[in-house]
C-alpha positions in Angstrom: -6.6 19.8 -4.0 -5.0 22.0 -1.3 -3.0 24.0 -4.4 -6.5 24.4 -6.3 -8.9 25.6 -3.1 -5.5 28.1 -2.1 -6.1 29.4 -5.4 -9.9 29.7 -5.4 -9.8 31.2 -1.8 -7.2 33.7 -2.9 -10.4 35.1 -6.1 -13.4 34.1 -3.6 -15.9 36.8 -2.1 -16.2 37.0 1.6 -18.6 34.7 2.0 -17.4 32.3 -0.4 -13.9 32.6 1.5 -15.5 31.5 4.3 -16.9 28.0 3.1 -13.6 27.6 1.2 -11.4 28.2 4.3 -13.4 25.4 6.4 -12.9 23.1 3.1 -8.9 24.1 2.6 -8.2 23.2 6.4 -10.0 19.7 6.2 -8.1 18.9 3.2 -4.9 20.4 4.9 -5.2 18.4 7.7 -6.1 15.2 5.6 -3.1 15.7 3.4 -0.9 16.5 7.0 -2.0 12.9 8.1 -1.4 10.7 4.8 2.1 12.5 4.8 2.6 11.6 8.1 1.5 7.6 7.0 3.5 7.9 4.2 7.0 8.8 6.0 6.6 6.3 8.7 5.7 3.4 6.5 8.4 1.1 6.2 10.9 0.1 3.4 11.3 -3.0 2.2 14.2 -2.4 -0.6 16.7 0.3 -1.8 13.8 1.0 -4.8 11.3 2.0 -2.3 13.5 4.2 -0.1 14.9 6.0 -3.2 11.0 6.6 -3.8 9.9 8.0 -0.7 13.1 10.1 -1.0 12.0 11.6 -4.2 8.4 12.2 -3.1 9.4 14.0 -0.1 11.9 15.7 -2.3 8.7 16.8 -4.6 6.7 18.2 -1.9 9.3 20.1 0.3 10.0 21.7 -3.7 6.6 23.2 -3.9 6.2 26.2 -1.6 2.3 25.7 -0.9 3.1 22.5 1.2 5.0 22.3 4.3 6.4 19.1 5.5 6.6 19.0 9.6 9.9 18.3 11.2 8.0 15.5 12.9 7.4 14.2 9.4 11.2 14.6 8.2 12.3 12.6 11.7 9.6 9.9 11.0 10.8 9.6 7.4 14.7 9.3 8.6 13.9 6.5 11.1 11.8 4.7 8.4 15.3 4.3 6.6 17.3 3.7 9.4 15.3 0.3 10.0 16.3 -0.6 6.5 18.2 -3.9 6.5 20.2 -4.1 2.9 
């Protein structure tokens, strides 16, 4: 969604821009607080942490989306309570 409105924001008229701007930083912020969710959710085997490695992996790969630090530290600890 955020990858579509960029795009559509980036061809939009001034006004248009506008209403797309307030509707890129709601789904910004919505996406910004599911990855946060999503790193510190715990692990419960070596399948899921390989998982949430990948998808992290995925998203730092794509240059529209940047993953906060706080993220990255929330995402480490989730492993570290990992009990093989």
């Amino acid at each position: 969604m955020v990858e579509r409105l960029g795009k559509r924001l980036m061809e939009a008229e001034e006004v248009d821009a506008t209403l797309i701007a307030r509707r890129l930083d709601a789904v910004m912020a919505e996406e910004a607080a599911m990855r946060r969710r999503a790193a510190s959710a715990p692990v419960a085997n070596v399948a899921e942490v390989k998982m949430k490695a990948a998808h992290f992996r995925q998203l730092m790969g794509h240059n529209w989306c940047e993953v906060d630090i706080e993220d990255l530290h929330e995402l480490l600890r989730s492993f570290t309570t990992f009990q093989a």
